[in-house]
C-alpha positions in Angstrom: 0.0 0.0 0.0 1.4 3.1 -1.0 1.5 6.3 1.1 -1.4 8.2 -0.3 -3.2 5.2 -0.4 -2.3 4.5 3.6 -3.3 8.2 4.1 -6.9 8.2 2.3 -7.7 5.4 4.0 -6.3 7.3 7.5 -8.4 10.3 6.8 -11.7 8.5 5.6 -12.4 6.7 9.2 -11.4 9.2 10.4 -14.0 12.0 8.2 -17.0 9.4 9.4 -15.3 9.6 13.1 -15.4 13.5 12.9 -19.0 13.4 11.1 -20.9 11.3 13.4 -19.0 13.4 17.0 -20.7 16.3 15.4 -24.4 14.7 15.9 -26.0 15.6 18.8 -27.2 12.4 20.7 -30.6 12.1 19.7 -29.3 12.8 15.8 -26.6 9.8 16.5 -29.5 7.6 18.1 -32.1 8.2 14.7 -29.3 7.3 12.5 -28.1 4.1 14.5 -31.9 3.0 14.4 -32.3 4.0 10.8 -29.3 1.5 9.7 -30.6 -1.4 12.6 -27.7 -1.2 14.9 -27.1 0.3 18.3 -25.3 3.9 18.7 -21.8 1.9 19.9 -22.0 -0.4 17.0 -22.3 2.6 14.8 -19.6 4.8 16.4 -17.3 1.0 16.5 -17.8 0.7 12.4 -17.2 4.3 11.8 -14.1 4.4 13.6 -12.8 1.3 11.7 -9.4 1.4 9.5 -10.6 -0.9 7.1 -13.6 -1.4 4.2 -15.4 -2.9 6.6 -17.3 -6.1 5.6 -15.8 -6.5 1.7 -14.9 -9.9 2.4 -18.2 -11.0 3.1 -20.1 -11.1 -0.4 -16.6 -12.8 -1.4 -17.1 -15.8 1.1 -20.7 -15.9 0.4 -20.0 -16.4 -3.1 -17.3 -18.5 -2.7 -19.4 -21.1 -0.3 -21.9 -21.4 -3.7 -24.3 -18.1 -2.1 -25.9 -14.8 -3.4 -25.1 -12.1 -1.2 -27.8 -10.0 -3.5 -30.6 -12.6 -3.6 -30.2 -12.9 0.3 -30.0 -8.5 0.8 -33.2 -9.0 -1.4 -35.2 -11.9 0.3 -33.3 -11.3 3.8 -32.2 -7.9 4.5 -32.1 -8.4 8.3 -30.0 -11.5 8.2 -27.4 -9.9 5.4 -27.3 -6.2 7.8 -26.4 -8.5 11.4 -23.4 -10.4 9.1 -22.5 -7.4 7.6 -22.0 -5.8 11.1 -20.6 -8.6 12.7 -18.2 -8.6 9.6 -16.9 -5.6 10.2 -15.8 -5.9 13.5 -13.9 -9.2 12.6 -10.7 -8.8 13.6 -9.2 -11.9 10.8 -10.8 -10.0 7.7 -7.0 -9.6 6.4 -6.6 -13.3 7.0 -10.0 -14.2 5.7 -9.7 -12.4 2.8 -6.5 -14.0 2.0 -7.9 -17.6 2.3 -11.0 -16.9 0.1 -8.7 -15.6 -2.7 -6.4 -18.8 -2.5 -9.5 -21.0 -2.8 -9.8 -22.2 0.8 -13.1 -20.2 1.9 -14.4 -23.8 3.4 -11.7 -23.4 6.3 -12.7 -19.7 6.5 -15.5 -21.2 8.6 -13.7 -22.9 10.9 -13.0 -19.1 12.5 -15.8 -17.1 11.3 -18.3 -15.3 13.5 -20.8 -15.6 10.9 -20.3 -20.1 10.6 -23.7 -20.8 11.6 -25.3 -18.3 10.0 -23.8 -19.2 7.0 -24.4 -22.6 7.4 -28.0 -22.2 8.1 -28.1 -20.5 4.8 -26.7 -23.0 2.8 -29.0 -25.7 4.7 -31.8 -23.3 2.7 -30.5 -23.4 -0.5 
């Protein structure tokens, strides 16, 4: 990763940081509850260096899943892994098995296994 990469990526958690200390409390609260997750959750994911939960349509797809077809048909269930996603604290190691082909052992650490697995049990 080169510098100005390192630095945009620096200075856009922290813009969302800066954006969301500005709220008032009841503003922070609406907007927690307008995205389905508690004011902490959203203040944890803004404040986080990385893009989040980018590896989890990537597994999903790997493991033989739509990540659009479920957003579509279970929005709920596709928001709760995306938030527990981004808090994992393997994504860089995650992300490095899907891309070598081994996203079957992904879910021998993931926080999202059983969820997952219940979703392939649908299919």
């Amino acid at each position: 990763m080169g510098l100005m990469s390192a630095w945009t990526k620096w200075h856009s958690a922290r813009a969302a940081e800066w954006e969301l200390a500005r709220l008032g409390t009841e503003d922070l609260r609406c907007l927690a509850q307008d995205v389905g997750v508690s004011t902490d959750q959203l203040v944890r994911l803004a404040s986080r260096r990385t893009k989040g939960a980018d590896e989890l349509p990537l597994l999903m797809r790997a493991l033989g899943l739509s990540p659009e077809k479920i957003a579509r048909t279970r929005p709920d269930i596709m928001r709760d892994m995306s938030v527990v996603c981004s808090g994992c604290k393997v994504a860089s190691h995650c992300r490095r098995a899907i891309d070598s082909g081994w996203a079957p052992v992904v879910q021998r650490y993931c926080p999202n296994t059983v969820t997952l697995k219940a979703l392939l049990a649908e299919d």
